[in-house]
C-alpha positions as CSV (number, residue, x, y, z in Angstrom):
1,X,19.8,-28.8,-11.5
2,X,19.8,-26.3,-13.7
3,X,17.0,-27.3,-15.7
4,X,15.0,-27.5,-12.6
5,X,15.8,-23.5,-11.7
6,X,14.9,-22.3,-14.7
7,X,11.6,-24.4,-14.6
8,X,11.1,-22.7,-11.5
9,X,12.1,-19.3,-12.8
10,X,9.6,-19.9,-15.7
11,X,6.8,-20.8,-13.0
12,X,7.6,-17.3,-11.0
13,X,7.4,-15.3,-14.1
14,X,4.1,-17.0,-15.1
15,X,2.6,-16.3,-11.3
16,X,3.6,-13.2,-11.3
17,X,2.0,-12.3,-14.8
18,X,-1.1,-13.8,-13.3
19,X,-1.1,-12.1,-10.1
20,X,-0.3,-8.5,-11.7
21,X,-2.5,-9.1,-14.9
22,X,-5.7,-10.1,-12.4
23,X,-5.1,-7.2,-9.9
24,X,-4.8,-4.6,-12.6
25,X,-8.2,-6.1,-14.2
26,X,-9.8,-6.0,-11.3
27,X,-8.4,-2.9,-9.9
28,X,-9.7,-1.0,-13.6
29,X,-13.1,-2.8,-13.3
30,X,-13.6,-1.8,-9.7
31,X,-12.6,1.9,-10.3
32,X,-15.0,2.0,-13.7
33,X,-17.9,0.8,-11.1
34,X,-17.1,3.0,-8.1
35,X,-17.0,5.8,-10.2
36,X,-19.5,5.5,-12.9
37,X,-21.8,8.1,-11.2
38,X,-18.9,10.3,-10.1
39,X,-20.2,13.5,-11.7
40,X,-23.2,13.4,-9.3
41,X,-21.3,12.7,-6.0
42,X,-18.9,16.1,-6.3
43,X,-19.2,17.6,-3.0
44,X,-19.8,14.0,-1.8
45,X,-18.8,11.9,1.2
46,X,-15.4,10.6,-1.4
47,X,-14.8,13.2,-2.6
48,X,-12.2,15.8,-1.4
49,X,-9.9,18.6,-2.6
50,X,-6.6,18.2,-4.0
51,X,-3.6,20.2,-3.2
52,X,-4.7,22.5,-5.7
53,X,-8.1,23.1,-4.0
54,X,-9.4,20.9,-6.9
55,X,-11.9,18.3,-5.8
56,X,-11.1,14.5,-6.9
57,X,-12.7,11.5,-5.8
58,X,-11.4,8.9,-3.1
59,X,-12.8,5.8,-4.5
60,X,-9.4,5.0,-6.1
61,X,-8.5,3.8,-2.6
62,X,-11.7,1.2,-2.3
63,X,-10.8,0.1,-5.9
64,X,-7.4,-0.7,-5.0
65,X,-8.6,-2.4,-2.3
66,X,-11.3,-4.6,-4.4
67,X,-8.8,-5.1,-7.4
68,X,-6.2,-6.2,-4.9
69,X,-8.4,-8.7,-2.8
70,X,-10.1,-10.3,-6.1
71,X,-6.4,-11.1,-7.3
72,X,-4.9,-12.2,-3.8
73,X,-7.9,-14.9,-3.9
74,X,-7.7,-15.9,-7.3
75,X,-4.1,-15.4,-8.1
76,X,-3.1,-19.2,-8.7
77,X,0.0,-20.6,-6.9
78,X,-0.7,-18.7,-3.6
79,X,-1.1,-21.5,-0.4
80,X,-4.3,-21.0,1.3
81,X,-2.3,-19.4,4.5
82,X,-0.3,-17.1,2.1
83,X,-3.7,-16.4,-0.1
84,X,-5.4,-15.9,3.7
85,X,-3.0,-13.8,4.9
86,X,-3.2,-11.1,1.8
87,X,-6.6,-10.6,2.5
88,X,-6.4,-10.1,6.5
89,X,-3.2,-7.6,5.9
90,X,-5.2,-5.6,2.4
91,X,-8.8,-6.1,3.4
92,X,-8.0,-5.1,7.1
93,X,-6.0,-2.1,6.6
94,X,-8.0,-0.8,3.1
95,X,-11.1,-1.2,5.8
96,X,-9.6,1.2,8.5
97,X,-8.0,3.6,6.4
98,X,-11.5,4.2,4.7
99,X,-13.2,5.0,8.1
100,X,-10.4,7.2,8.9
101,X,-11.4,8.7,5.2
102,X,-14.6,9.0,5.6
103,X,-15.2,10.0,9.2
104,X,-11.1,11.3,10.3
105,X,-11.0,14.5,11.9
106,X,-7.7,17.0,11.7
107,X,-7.5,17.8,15.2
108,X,-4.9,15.3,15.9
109,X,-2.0,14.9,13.2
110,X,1.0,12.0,12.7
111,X,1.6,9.0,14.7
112,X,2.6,10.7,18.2
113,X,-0.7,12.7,17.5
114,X,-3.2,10.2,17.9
115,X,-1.3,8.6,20.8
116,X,-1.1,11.5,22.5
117,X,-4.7,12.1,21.8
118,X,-5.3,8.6,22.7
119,X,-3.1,8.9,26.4
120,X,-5.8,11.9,27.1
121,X,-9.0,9.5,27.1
122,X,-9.6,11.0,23.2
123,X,-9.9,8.0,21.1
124,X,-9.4,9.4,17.4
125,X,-10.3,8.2,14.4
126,X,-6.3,8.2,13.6
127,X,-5.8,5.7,16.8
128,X,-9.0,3.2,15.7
129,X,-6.7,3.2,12.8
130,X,-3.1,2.9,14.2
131,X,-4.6,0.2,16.2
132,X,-6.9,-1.8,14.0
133,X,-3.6,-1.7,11.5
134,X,-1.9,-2.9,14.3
135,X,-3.9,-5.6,14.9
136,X,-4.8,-6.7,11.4
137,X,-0.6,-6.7,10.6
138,X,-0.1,-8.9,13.4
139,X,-3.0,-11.4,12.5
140,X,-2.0,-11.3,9.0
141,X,1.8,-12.0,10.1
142,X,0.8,-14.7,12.9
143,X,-0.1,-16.8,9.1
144,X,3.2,-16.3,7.6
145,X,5.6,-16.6,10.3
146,X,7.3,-19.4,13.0
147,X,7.0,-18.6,16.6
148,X,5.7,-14.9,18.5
149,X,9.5,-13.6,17.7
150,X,8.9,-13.9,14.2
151,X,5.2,-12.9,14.3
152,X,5.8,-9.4,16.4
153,X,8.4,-8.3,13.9
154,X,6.6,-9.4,11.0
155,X,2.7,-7.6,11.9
156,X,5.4,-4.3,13.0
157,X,6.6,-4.6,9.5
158,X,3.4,-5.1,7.7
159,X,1.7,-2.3,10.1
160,X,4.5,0.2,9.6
161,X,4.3,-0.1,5.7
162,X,0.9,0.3,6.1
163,X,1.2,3.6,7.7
164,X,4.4,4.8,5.7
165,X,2.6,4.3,2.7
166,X,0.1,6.8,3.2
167,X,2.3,9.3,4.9
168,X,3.4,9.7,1.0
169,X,0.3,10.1,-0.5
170,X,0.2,13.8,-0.6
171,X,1.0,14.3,-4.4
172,X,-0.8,12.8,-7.5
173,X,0.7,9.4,-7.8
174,X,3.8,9.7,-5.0
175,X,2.5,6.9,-3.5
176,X,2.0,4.3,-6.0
177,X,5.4,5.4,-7.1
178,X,7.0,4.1,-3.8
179,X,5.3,1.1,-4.1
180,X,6.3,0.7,-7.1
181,X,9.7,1.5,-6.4
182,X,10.2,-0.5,-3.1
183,X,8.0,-3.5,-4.4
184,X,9.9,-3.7,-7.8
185,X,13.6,-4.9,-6.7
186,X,11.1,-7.2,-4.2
187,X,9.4,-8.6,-7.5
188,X,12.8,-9.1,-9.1
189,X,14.3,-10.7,-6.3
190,X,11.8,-13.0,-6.1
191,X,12.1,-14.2,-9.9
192,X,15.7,-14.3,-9.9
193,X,14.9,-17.2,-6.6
194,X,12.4,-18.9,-8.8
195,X,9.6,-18.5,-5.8
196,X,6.2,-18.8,-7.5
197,X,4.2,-17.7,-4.3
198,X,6.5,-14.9,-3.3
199,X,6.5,-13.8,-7.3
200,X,2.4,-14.3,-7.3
201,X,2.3,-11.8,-3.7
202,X,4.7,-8.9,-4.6
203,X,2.8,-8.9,-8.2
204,X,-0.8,-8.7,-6.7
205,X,-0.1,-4.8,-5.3
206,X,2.1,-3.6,-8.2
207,X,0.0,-5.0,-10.6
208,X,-3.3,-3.1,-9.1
209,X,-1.8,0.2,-8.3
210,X,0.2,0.5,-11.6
211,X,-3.1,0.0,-12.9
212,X,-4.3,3.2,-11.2
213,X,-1.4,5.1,-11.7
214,X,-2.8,7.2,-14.9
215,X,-5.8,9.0,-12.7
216,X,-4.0,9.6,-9.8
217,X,-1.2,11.5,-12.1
218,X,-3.7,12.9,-14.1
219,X,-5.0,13.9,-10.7
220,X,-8.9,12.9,-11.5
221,X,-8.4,10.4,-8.1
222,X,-6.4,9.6,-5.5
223,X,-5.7,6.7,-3.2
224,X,-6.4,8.0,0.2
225,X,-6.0,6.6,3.4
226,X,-7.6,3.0,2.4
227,X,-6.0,2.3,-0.8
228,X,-2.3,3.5,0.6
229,X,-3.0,2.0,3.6
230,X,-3.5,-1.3,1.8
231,X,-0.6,-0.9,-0.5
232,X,2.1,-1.1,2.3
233,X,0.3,-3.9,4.1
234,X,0.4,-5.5,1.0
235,X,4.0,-4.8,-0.1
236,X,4.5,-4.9,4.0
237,X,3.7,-9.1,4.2
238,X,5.4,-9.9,0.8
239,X,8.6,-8.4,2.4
240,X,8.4,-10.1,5.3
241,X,7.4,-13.7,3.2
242,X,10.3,-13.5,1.4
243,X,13.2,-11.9,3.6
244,X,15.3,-13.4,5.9
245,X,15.6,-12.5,9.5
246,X,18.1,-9.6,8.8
247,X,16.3,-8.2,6.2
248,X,12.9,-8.3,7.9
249,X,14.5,-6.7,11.0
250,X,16.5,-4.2,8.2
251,X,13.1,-3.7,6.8
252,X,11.6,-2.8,10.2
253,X,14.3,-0.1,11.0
254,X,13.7,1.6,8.2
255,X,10.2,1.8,8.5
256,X,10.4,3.1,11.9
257,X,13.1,5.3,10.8
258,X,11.1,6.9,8.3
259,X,7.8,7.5,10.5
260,X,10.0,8.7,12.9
261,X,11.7,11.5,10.8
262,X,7.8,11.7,9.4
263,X,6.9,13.4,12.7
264,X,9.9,16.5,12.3
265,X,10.3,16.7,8.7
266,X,8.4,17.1,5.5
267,X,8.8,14.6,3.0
268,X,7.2,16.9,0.7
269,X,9.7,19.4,1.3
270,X,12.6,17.1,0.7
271,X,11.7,15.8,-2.2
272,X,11.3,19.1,-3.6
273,X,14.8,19.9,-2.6
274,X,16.3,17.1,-4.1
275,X,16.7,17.3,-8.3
276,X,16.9,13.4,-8.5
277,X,13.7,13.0,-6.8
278,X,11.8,16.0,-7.1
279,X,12.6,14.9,-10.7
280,X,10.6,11.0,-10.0
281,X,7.9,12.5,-8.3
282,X,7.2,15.2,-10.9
283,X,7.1,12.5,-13.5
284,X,3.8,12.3,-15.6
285,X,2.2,14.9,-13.7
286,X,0.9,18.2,-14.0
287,X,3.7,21.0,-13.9
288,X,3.0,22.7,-10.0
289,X,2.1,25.9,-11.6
290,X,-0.8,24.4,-14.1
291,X,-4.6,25.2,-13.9
């Protein structure tokens, strides 16, 4: 028996290499190809301007999005529904959040914005994305789960990760640093389990984004709405794989809890009050008063 859970440990280690080593590959290559001609699109439709006033380029997003996808479908070890299901959740939400990059309007703001837009007969480009997210969490969940139950909770989860994601991309690399601190203890729970698939889908993400991690700290790109968006789809369905019902439901509240507080508070503004994580999110980036 305990031959055969280290074999399986082994296996999860070896998918998870794969899935991480192919996403951050492809994540690199995409973002060399999005961006080879970057000097002439300043000003353009993916480009916009930094909390500094300092324009950067969006197409870190789409190459998350690319790098992501390209190792969800060749990642081995992944069963077609699991495979299937990466896609709908990081295609689907990476796809929405870069029409709300490229064509979102400020007029509305936050979650109970765009409904409330939405409740007036204004249909926003925030509630095509609320929405579509919506519906692409719940098809990607409707793969993965065992009965409607199962399937609402599961496409909330994967939706509200979506969404939570890119409420914390507002500072060079706060949002990759989330992900990677949320989907770590995921990845290492799934090793310790010996659970190949579950290794191969919380490694796909982390893999891609780590792989991006330099420019957006170097703050030459950022992830945007598409490429955060993605993240916590993607980070959103390997939770919800590989948790039980209490955690999924544990996983839920604290997603809602979170967008809730979203809606009154800054995050910005409490991180910068606290010295632990002000300290995290000031990591490898440019001090606030640089030039």
């Amino acid at each position: 028996m305990a031959r055969g859970l280290l074999s399986a440990a082994r296996v999860s280690i070896l998918s998870a290499l794969a899935g991480a080593a192919i996403g951050a590959v492809a994540a690199r290559a995409a973002y060399a190809a999005f961006t080879r001609n970057r000097p002439a699109d300043l000003g353009g439709r993916w480009t916009r301007k930094n909390h500094r006033g300092e324009p950067i380029t969006l197409l870190e997003g789409p190459a998350f999005v690319a790098g992501s996808s390209a190792a969800a479908a060749l990642t081995p070890g992944l069963p077609g529904r699991l495979r299937l299901a990466a896609l709908v959740a990081g295609v689907g939400s990476g796809a929405l959040g870069a029409y709300d990059d490229l064509y979102g309007t400020t007029s509305s703001k936050g979650f109970k914005g765009h409904l409330t837009a939405l409740t007036r007969g204004e249909v926003t480009s925030g509630a095509v994305k609320i929405l579509g997210i919506g519906a692409t969490g719940l098809g990607a969940a409707a793969l993965v789960s065992q009965g409607p139950v199962d399937t609402l909770v599961n496409g909330a989860a994967i939706a509200g990760a979506a969404n939570l994601a890119n409420l914390f991309d507002l500072r060079p690399g706060r949002a990759i640093k989330v992900g990677l601190l949320t989907g770590g203890p995921l990845l290492a729970a799934t090793l310790l389990r010996g659970s190949p698939a579950a290794a191969a889908l919380a490694a796909v993400p982390l893999g891609a984004a780590a792989a991006l991690l330099p420019d957006d700290l170097g703050e030459r790109a950022m992830l945007g709405d598409a490429g955060a968006n993605s993240l916590g789809a993607l980070l959103g369905l390997a939770a919800v794989t590989k948790l039980g019902r209490p955690g999924r439901y544990a996983v839920l509240g604290t997603v809602v809890a979170l967008t809730a507080a979203a809606e009154k508070v800054s995050f910005t503004k409490v991180i910068a009050a606290n010295p632990v994580l002000n300290r995290l999110d000031m990591l490898g980036r440019r001090p606030a008063d640089s030039v």
